[in-house]
C-alpha positions in Angstrom: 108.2 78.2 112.8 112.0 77.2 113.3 112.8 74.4 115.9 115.8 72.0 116.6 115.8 68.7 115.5 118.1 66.2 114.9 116.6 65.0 111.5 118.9 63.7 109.0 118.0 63.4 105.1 116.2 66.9 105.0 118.5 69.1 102.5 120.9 71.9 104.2 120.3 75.4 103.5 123.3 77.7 104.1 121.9 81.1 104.7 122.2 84.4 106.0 119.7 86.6 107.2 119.8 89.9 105.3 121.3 88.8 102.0 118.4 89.5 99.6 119.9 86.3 97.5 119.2 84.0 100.5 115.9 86.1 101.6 113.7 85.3 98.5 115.2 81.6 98.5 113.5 81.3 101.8 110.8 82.6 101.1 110.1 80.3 98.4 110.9 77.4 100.5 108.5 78.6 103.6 105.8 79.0 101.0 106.1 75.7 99.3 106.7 74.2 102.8 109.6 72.1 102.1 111.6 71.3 105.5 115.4 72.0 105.4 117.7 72.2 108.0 118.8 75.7 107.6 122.7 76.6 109.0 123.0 80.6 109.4 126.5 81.2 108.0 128.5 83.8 109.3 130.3 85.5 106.5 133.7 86.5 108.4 133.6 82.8 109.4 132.2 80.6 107.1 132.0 76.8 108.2 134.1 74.3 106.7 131.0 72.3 105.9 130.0 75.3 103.2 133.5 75.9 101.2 133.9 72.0 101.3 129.8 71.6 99.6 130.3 74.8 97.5 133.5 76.2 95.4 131.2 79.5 95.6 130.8 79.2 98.9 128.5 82.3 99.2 124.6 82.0 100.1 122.1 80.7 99.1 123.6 77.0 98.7 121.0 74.2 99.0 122.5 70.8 99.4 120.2 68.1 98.6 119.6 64.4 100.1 121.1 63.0 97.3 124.5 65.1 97.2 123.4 67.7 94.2 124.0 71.3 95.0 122.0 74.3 94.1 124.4 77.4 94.1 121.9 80.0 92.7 119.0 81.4 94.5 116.6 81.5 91.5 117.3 77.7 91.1 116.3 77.2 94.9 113.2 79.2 94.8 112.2 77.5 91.3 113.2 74.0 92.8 111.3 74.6 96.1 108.1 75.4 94.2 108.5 72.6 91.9 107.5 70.7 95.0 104.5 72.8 96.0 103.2 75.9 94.8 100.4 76.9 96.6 100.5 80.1 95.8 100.9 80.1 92.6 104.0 82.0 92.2 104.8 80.0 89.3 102.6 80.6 86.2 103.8 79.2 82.5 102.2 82.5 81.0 104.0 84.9 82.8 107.1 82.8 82.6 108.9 85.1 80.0 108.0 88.2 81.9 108.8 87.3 85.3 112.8 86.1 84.1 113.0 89.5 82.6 111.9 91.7 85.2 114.4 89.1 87.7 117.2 89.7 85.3 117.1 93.1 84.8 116.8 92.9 89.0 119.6 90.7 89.3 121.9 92.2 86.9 122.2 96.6 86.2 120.0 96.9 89.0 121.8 95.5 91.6 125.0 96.9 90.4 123.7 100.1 91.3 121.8 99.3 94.3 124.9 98.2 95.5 127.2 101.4 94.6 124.3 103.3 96.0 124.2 101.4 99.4 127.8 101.4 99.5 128.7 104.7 98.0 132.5 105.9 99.7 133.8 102.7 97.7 132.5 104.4 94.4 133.8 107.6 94.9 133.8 108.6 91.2 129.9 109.4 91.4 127.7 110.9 94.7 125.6 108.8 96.3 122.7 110.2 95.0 124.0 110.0 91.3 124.1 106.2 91.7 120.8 106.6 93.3 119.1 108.1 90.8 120.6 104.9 88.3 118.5 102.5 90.2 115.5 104.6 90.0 115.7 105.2 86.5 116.4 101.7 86.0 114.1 99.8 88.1 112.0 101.8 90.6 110.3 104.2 88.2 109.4 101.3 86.1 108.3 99.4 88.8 106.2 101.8 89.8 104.2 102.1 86.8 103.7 99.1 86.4 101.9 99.1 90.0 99.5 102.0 89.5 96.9 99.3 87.8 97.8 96.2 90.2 98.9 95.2 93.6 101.1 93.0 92.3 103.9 93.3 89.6 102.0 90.4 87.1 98.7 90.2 88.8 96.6 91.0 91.2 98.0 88.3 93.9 102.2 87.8 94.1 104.7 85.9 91.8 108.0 84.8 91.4 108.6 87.8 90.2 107.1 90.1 93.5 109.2 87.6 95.6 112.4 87.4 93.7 112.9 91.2 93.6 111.0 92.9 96.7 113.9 91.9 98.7 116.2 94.0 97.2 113.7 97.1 96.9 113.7 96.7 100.7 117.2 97.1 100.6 117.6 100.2 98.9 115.0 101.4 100.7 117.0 100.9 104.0 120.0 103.0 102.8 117.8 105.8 102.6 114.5 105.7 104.5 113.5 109.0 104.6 114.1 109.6 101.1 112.5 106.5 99.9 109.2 107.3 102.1 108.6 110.7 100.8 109.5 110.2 97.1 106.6 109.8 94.6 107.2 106.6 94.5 104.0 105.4 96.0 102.7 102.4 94.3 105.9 100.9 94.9 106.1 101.7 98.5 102.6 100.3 98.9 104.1 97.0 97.4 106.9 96.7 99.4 105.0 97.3 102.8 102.7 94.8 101.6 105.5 92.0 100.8 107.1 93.0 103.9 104.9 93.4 106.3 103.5 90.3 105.4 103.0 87.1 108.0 105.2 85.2 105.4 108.0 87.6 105.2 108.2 87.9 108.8 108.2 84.0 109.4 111.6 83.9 107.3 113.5 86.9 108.7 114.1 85.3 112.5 117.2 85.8 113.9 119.1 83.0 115.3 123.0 82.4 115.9 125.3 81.3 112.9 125.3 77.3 112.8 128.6 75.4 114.1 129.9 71.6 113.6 128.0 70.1 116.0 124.7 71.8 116.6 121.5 70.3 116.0 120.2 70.8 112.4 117.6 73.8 112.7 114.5 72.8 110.9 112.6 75.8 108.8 
């Protein structure tokens, strides 16, 4: 639940909506159920507050009480549970195995992910070409790994699940009706189930990009 308060000493999420980055670090705070005032950043526009905070200046950026800055989603998520983890997510076992499967996410995947989604800049290859990159690199593997579980560790979600299923939802988007009628089903069982989720939904509301002088919007 978001509402407007005028609380001072929570830390400041800068965030926007649909980046995947920013998605997962929410999600990670809404589970741990750590208040921050979040400001929705326009990315045309971004306030002053932002490039002053962060030499980055791109989202997630968590700016805590105390004046340290967290400029990497991973570290958010990781720093949010550190305060709660209710869920579990976090498991010293599966530690090794979660960072792999979020780098190889983070890294080739999303390179292609994003020359799929944004294919007329990347002319050199079709769309389906770069497509077929992020299947063979991620999806398929994903997906195999899903046949015996619900989840990608376990049985109930991770870091991992929550780190990556929100950029699975965005390739999916770039071609729905592909993605729905490949044989990809595992995988498309996991992402309906992360995204259809009650928790997913709570962090996906839309609300106007934050200015100097609004209230601090508590998540």
């Amino acid at each position: 639940m978001l509402s407007h308060s005028t609380l001072s000493g929570a830390p400041i999420l800068y965030s926007f909506r649909r980046c995947p980055y920013a998605i997962r670090a929410r999600l990670a705070i809404k589970v741990a159920r750590v208040r921050v005032a979040l400001r929705e950043v326009a990315l045309r526009d971004k306030p002053a507050a932002l490039l002053l905070a962060s030499a980055k200046a791109t989202v997630p950026v968590l700016q805590l009480p105390d004046g340290r800055l967290l400029e990497q989603s991973l570290e958010i998520m990781r720093w949010a549970l550190g305060q709660h983890d209710p869920q579990g997510w976090l498991c010293f076992q599966e530690q090794d195995e979660a960072l792999a499967l979020i780098a190889l996410n983070d890294g080739p995947f999303k390179q292609a992910l994003d020359r799929y989604k944004y294919a007329p800049r990347h002319p050199e290859r079709p769309r389906s070409a770069w497509r077929d990159e992020a299947v063979e690199l991620m999806l398929a593997p994903l997906n195999t790994r899903l046949a015996d579980r619900l989840f990608l560790l376990r049985d109930t979600a991770s870091l991992a699940d929550m780190a990556i299923a929100p950029f699975i939802r965005q390739f999916a988007a770039v071609e729905p009706g592909w993605f729905d009628s490949a044989p990809l089903e595992p995988l498309q069982a996991w992402t309906k189930r992360i995204v259809s989720s009650e928790l997913f939904g709570s962090v996906m509301s839309k609300f106007a990009a934050w200015k100097p002088g609004d209230h601090d919007l508590i998540f």
